[in-house]
Z-matrix of the N, CA and C atoms (Angstrom, degrees):
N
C 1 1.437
C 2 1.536 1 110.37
N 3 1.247 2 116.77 1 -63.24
C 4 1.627 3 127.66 2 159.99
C 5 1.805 4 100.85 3 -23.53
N 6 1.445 5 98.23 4 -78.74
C 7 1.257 6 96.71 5 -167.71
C 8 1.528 7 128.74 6 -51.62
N 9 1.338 8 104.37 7 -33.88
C 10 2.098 9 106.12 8 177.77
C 11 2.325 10 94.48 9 -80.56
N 12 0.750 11 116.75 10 15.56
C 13 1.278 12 103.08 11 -166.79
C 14 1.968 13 79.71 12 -114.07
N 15 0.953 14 110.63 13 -62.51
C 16 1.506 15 95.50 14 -177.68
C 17 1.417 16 105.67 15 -72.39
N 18 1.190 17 150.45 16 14.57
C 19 1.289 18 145.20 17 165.00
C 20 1.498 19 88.31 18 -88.30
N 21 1.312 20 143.22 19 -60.22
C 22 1.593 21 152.86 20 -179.63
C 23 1.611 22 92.16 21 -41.59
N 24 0.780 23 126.50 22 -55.33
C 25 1.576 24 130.39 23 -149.12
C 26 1.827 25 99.16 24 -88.29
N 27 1.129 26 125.06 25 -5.81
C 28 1.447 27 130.55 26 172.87
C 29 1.367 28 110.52 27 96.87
N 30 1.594 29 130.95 28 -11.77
C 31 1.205 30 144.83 29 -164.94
C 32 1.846 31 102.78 30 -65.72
N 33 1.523 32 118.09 31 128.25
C 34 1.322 33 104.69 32 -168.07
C 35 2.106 34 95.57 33 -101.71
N 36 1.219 35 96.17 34 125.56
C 37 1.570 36 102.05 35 -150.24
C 38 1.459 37 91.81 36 -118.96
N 39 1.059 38 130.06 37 131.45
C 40 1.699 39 120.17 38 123.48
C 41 1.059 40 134.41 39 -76.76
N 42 1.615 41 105.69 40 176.25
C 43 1.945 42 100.03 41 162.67
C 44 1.840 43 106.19 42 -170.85
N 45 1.196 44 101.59 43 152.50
C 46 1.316 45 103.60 44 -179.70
C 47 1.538 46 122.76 45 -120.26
N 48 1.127 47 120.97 46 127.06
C 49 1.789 48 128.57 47 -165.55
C 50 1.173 49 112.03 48 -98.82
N 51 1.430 50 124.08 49 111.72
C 52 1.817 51 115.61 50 170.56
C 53 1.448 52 120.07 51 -19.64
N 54 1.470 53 119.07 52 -32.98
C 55 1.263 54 110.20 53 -149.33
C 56 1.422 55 98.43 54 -103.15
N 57 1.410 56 125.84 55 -3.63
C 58 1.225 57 118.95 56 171.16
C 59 1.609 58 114.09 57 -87.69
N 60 1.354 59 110.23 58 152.16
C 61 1.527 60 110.44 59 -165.03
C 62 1.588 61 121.56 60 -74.52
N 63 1.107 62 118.26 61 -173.54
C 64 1.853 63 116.65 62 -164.01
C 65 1.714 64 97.03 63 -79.30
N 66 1.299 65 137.73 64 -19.78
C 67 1.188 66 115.48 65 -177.70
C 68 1.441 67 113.71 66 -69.37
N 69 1.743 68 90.42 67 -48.44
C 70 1.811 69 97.61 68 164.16
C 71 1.132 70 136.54 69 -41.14
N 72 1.245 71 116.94 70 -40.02
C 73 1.487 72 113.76 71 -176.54
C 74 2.026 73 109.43 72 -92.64
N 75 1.129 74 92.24 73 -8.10
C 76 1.539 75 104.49 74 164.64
C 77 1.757 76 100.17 75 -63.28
N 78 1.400 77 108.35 76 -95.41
C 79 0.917 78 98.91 77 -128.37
C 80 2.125 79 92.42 78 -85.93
N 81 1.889 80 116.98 79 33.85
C 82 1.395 81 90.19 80 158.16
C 83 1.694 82 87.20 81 -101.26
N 84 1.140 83 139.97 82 50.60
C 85 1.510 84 127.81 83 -147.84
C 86 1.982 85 78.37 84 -130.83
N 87 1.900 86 109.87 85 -58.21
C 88 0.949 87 123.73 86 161.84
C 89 1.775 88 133.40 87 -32.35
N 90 1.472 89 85.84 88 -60.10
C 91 1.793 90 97.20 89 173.76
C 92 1.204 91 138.25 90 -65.41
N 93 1.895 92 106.19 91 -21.08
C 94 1.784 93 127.95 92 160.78
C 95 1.547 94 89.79 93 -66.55
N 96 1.334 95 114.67 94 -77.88
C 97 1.288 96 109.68 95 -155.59
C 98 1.514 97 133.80 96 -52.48
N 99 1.569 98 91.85 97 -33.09
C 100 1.566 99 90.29 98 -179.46
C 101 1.251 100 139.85 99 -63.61
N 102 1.804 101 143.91 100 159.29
C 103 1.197 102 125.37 101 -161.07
C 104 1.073 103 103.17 102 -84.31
N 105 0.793 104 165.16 103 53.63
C 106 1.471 105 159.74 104 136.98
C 107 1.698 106 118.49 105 -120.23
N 108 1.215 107 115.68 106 15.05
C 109 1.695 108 132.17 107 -175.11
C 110 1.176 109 110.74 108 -50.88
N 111 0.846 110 141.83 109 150.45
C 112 1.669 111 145.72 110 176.62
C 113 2.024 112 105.89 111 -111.89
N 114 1.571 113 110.55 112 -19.60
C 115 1.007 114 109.60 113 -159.56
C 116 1.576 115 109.83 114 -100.56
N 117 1.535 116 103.98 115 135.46
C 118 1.727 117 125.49 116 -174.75
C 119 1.708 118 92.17 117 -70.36
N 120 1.146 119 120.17 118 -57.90
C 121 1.968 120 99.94 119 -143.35
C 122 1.505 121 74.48 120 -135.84
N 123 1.784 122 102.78 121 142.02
C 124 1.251 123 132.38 122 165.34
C 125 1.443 124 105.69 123 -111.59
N 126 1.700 125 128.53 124 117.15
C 127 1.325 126 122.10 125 178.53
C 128 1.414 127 103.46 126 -113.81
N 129 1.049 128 99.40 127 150.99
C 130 1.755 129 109.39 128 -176.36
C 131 1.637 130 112.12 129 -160.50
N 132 1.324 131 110.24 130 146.25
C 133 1.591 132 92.00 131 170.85
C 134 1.662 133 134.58 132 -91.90
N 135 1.572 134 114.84 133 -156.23
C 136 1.314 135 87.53 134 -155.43
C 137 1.933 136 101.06 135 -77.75
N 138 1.590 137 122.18 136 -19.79
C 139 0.898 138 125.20 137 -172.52
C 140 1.761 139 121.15 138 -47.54
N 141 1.312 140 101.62 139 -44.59
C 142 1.612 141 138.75 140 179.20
C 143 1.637 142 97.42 141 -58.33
N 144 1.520 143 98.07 142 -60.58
C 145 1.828 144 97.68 143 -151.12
C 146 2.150 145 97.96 144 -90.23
N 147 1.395 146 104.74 145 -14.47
C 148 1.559 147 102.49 146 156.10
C 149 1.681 148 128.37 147 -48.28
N 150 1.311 149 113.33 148 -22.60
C 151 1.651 150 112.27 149 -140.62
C 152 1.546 151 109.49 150 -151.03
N 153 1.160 152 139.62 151 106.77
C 154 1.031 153 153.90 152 -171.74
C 155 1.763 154 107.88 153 42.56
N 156 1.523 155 139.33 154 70.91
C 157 1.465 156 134.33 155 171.85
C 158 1.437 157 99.91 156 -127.21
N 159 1.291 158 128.00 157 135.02
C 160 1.331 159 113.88 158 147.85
C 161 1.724 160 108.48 159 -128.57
N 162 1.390 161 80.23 160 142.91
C 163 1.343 162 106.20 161 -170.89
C 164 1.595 163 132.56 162 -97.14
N 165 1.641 164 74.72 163 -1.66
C 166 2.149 165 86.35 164 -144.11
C 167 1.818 166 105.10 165 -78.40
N 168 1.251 167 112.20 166 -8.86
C 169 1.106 168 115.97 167 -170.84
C 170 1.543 169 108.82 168 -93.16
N 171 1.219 170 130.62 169 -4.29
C 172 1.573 171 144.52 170 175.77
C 173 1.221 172 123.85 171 -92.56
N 174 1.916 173 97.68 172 -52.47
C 175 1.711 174 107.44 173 178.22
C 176 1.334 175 110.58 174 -150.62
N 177 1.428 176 130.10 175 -165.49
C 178 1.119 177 103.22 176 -150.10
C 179 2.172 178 67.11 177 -162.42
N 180 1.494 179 129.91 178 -13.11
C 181 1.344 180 127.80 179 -173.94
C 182 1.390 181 96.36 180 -92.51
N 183 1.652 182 125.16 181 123.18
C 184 1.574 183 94.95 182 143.52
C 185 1.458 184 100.35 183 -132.12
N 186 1.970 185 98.25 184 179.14
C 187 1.716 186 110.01 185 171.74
C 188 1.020 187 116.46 186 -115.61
N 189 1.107 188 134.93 187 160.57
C 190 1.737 189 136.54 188 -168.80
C 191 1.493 190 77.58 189 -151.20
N 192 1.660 191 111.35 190 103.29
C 193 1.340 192 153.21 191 128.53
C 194 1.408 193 119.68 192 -34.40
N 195 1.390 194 119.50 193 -44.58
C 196 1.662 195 119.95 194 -173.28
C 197 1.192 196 112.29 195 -131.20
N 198 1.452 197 109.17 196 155.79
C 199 1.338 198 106.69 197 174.35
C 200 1.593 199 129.42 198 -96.47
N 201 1.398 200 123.89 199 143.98
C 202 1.121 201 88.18 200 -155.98
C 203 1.608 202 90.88 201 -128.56
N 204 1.642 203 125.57 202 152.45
C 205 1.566 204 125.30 203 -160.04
C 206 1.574 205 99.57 204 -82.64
N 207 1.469 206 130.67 205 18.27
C 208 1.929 207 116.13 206 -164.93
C 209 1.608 208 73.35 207 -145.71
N 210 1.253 209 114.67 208 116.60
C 211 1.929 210 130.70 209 162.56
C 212 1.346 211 97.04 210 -64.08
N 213 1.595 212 123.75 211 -29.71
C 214 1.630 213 99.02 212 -179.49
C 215 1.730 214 110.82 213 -99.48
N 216 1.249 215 115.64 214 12.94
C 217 1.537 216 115.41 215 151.19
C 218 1.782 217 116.21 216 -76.01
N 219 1.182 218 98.31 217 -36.50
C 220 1.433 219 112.49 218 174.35
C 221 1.538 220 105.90 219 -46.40
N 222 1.713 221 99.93 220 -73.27
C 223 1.410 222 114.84 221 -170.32
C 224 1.664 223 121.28 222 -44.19
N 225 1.943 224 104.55 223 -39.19
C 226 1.245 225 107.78 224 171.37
C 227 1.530 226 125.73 225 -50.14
N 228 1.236 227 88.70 226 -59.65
C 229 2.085 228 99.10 227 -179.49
C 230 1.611 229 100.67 228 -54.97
N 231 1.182 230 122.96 229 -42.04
C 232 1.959 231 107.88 230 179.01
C 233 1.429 232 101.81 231 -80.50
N 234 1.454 233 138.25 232 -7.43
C 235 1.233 234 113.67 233 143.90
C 236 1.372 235 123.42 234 -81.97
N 237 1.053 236 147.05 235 54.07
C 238 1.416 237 159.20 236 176.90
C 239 1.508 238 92.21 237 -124.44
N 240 0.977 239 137.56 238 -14.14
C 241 1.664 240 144.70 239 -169.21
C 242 1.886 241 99.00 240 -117.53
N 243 0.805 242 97.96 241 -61.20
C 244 1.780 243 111.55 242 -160.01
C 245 1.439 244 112.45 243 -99.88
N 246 1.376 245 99.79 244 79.52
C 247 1.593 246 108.54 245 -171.84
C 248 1.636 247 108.05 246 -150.93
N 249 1.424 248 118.75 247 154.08
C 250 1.550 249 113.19 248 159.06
C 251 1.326 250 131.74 249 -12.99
N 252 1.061 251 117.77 250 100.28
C 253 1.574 252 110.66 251 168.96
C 254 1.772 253 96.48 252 117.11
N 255 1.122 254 127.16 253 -10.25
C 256 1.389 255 131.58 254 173.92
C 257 1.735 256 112.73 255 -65.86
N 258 1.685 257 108.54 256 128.52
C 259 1.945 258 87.35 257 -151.78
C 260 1.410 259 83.15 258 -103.35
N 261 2.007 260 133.22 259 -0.50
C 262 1.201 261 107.95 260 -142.49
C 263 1.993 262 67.22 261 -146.15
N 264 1.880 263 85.97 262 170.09
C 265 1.674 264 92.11 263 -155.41
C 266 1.678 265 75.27 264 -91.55
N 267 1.571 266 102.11 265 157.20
C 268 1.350 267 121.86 266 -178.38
C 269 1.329 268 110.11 267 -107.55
N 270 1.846 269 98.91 268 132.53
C 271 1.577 270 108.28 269 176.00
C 272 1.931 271 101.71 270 -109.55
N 273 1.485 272 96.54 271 140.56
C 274 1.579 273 88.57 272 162.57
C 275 1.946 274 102.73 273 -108.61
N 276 1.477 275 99.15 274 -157.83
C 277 1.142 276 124.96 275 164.98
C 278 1.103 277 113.33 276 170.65
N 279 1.499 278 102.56 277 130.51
C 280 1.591 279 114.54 278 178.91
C 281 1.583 280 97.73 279 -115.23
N 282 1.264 281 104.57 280 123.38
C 283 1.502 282 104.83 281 159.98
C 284 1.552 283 125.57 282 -106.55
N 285 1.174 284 104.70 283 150.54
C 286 1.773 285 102.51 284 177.81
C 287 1.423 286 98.60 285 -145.57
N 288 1.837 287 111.26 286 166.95
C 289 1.449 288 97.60 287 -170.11
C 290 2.027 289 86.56 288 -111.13
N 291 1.249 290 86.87 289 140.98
C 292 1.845 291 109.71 290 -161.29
C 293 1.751 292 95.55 291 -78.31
N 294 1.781 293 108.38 292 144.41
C 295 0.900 294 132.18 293 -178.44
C 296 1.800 295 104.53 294 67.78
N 297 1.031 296 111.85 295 30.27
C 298 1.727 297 113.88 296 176.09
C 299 1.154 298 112.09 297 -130.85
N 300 1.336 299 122.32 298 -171.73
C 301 1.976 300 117.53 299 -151.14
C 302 1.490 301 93.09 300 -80.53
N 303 1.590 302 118.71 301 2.62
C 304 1.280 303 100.42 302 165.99
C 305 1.460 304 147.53 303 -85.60
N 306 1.980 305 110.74 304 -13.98
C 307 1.216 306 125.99 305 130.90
C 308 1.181 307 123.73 306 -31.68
N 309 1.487 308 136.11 307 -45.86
C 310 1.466 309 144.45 308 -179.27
C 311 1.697 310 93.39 309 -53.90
N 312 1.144 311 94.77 310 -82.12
C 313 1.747 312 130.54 311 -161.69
C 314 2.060 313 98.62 312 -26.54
N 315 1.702 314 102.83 313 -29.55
C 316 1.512 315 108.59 314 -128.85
C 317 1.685 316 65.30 315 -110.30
N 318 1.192 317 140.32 316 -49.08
C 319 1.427 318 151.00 317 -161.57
C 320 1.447 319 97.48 318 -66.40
N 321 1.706 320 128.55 319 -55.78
C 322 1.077 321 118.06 320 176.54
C 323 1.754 322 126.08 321 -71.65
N 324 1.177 323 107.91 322 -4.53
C 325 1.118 324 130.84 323 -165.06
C 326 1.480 325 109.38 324 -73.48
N 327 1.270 326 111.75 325 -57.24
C 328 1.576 327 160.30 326 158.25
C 329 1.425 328 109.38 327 -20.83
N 330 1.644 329 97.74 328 -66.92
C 331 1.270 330 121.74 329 -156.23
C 332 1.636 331 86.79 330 -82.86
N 333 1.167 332 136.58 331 -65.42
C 334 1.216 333 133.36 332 173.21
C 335 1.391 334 123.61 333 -11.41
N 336 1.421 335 103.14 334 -69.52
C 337 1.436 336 129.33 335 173.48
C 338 1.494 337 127.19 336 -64.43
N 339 1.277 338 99.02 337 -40.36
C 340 1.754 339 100.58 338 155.37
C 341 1.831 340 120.84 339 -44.65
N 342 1.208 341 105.97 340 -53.26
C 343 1.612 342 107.24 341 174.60
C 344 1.600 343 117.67 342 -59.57
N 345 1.182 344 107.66 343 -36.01
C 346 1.376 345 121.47 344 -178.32
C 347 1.838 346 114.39 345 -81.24
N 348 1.150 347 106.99 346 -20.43
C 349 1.093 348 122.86 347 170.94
C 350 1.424 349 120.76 348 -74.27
N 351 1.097 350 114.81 349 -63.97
C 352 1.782 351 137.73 350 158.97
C 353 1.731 352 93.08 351 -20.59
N 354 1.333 353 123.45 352 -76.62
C 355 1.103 354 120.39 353 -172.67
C 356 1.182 355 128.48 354 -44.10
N 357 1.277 356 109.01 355 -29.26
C 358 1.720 357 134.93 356 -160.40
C 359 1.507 358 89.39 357 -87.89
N 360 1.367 359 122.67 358 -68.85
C 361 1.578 360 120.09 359 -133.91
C 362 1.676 361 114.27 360 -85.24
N 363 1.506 362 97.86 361 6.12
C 364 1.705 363 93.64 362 173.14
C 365 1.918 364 105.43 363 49.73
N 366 1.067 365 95.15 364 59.03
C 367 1.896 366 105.62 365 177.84
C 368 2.011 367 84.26 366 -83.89
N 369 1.618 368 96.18 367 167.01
C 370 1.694 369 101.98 368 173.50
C 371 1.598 370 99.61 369 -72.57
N 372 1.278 371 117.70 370 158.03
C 373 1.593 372 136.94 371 136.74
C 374 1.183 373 123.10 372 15.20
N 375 1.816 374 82.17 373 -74.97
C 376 1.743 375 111.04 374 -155.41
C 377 1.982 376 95.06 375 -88.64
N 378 1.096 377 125.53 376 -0.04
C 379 1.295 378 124.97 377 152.59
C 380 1.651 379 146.93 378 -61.61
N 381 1.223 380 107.85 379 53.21
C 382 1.517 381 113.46 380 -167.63
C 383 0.963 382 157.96 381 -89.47
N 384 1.240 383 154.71 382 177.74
C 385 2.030 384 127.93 383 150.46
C 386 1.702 385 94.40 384 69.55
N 387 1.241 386 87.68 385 -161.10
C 388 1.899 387 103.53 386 167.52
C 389 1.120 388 139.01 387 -59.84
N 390 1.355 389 112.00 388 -9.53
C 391 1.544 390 129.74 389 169.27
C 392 2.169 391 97.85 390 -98.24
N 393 0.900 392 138.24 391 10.99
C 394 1.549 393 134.49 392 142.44
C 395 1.100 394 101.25 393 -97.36
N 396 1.416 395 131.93 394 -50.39
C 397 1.862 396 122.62 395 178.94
C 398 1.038 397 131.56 396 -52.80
N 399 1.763 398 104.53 397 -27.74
C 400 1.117 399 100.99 398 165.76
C 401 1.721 400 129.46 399 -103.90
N 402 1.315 401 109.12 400 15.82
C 403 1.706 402 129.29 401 166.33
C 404 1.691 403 99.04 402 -84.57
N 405 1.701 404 113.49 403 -43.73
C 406 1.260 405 90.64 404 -175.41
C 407 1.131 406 116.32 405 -85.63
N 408 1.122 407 128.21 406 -16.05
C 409 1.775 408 119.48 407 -178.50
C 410 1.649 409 99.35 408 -79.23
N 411 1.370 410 129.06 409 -9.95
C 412 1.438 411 143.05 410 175.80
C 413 1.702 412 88.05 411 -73.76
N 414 1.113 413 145.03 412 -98.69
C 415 1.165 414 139.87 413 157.00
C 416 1.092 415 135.72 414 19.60
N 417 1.436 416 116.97 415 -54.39
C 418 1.388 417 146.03 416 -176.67
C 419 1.938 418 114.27 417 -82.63
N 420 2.018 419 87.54 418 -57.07
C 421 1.744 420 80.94 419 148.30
C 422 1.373 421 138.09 420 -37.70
N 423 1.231 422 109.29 421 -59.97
C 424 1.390 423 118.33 422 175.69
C 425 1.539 424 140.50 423 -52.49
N 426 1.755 425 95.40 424 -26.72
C 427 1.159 426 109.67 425 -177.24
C 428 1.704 427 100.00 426 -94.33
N 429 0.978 428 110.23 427 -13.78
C 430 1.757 429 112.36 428 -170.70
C 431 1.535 430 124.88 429 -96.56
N 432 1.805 431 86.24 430 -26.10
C 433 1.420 432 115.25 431 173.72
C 434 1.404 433 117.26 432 75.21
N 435 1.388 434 94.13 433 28.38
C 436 1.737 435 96.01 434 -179.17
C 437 1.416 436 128.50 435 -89.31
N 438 1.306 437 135.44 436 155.96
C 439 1.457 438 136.06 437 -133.27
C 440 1.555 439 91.98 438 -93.52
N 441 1.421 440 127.12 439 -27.01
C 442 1.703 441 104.52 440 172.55
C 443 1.752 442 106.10 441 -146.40
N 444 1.072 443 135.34 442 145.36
C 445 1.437 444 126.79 443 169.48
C 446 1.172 445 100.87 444 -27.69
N 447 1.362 446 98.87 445 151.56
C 448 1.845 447 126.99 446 -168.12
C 449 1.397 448 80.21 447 -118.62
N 450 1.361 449 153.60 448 -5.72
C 451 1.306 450 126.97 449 158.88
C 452 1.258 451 144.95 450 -70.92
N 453 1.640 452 86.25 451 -5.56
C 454 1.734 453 107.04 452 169.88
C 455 1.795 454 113.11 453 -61.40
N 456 1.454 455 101.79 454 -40.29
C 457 1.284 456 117.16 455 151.88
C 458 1.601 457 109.82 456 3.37
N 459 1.791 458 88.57 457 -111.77
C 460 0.955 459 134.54 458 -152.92
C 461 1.898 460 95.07 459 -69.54
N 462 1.237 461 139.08 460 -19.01
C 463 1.322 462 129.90 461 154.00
C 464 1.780 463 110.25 462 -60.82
N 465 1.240 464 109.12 463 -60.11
C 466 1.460 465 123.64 464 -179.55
C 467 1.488 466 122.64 465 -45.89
N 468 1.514 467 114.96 466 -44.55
C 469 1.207 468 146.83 467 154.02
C 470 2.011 469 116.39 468 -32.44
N 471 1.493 470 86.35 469 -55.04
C 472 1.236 471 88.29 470 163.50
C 473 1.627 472 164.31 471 -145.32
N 474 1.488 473 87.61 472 53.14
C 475 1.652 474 153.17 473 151.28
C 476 1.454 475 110.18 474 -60.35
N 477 1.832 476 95.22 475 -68.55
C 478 1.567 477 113.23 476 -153.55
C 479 1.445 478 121.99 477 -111.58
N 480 2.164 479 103.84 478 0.26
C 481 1.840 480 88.35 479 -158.71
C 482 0.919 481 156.49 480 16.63
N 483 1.082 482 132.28 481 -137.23
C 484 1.325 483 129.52 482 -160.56
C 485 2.014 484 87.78 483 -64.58
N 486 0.609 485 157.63 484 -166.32
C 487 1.606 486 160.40 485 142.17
C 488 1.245 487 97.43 486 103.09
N 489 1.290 488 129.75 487 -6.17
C 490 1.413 489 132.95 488 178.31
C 491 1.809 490 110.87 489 -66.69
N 492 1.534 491 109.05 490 138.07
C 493 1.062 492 129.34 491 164.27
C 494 1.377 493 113.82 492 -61.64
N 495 1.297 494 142.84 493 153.79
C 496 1.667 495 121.60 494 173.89
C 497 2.079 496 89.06 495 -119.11
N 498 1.651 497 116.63 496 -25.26
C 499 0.880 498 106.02 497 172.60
C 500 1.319 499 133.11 498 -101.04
N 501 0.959 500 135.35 499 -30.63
C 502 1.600 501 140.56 500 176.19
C 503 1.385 502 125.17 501 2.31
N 504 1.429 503 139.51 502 141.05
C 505 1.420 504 127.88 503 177.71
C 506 1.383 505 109.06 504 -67.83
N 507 1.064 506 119.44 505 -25.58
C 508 2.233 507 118.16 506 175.80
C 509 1.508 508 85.79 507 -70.77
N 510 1.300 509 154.23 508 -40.37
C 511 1.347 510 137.11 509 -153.62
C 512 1.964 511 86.90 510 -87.39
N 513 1.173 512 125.48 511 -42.58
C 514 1.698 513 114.57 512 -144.23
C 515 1.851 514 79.51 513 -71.22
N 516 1.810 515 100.89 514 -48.46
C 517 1.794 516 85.96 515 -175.30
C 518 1.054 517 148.43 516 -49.86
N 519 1.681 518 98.67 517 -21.66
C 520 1.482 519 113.33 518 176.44
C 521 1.427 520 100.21 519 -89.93
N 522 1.262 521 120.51 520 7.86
C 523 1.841 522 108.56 521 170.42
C 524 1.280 523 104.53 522 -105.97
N 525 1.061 524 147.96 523 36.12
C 526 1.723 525 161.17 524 -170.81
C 527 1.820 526 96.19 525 -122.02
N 528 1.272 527 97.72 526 117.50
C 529 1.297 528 107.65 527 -170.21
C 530 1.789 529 100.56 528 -70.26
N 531 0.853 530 117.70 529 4.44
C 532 2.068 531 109.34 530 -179.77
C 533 1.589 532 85.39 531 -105.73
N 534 1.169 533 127.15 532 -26.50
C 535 1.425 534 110.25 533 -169.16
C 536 1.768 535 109.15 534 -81.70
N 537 1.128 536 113.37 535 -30.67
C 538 1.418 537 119.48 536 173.47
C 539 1.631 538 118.68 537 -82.09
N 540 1.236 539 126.82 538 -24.17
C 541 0.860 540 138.37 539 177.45
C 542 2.097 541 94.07 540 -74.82
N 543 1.317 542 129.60 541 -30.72
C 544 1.061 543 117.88 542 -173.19
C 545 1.578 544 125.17 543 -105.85
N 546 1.670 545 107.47 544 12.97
C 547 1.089 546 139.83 545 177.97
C 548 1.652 547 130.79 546 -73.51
């Protein structure tokens, strides 16, 4: 759909489909990349752009269309952008459509990765409880670029389950890192 909509729109696009075979995805993999390309947007899914692509030498924009339940599937596909040899600063964007199962999707996602993170990020000692949960989902903001901690979430979440708001102004305040920090 993406793809015939920027073909409509004049945008000179590729794209590559699981189901087409390895020469195929070679050589439209080739024709983005190469210096002489004519083509704006390479689409692919997340299976494709998880696992051996580099991109970084073509463009330096990408979009993340779907959501996906493993933050380090995420992380892979924006390293396809943000790697050695990249001469220009890298923008992503993930879009999702707000207040839909993709808040869910993005909340458990989060929460996942927060634990897994903890392990990873060498935080101090004396960093603990809800005041590390809420440094790492601080972290995670940052890297995602999202407009308030997503750990408001995951407090709210479970208070309120399933019946939870994901947007509300009591949820954005409690994602303001002075407000959690005073909690």
């Amino acid at each position: 759909m993406m793809y015939g909509a920027l073909k409509m729109a004049g945008i000179n696009t590729l794209t590559v489909r699981p189901s087409e075979g390895l020469h195929s995805r070679i050589e439209a993999i080739q024709l983005f990349t190469g210096p002489n390309s004519k083509a704006e947007v390479f689409i692919a899914n997340i299976s494709i752009m998880s696992a051996g692509l580099n991109l970084h030498t073509a463009c330096c924009k990408g979009l993340l269309v779907n959501m996906h339940f493993s933050a380090k599937t995420i992380l892979q596909m924006h390293g396809r952008l943000n790697r050695l040899g990249q001469t220009k600063a890298v923008k992503w964007h993930n879009l999702k459509v707000k207040n839909s199962f993709h808040d869910h999707q993005e909340r458990v996602m989060l929460t996942k990765y927060s634990r897994q993170l903890s392990a990873e990020a060498n935080l101090p000692s004396w960093i603990t409880g809800s005041l590390r949960e809420a440094v790492l989902f601080e972290l995670m903001k940052a890297y995602f670029n999202h407009p308030f901690n997503r750990y408001a979430w995951v407090v709210t979440y479970d208070l309120d389950g399933i019946k939870m708001d994901y947007y509300t102004e009591a949820i954005i305040k409690l994602g303001t890192p002075a407000r959690l920090l005073r909690s």
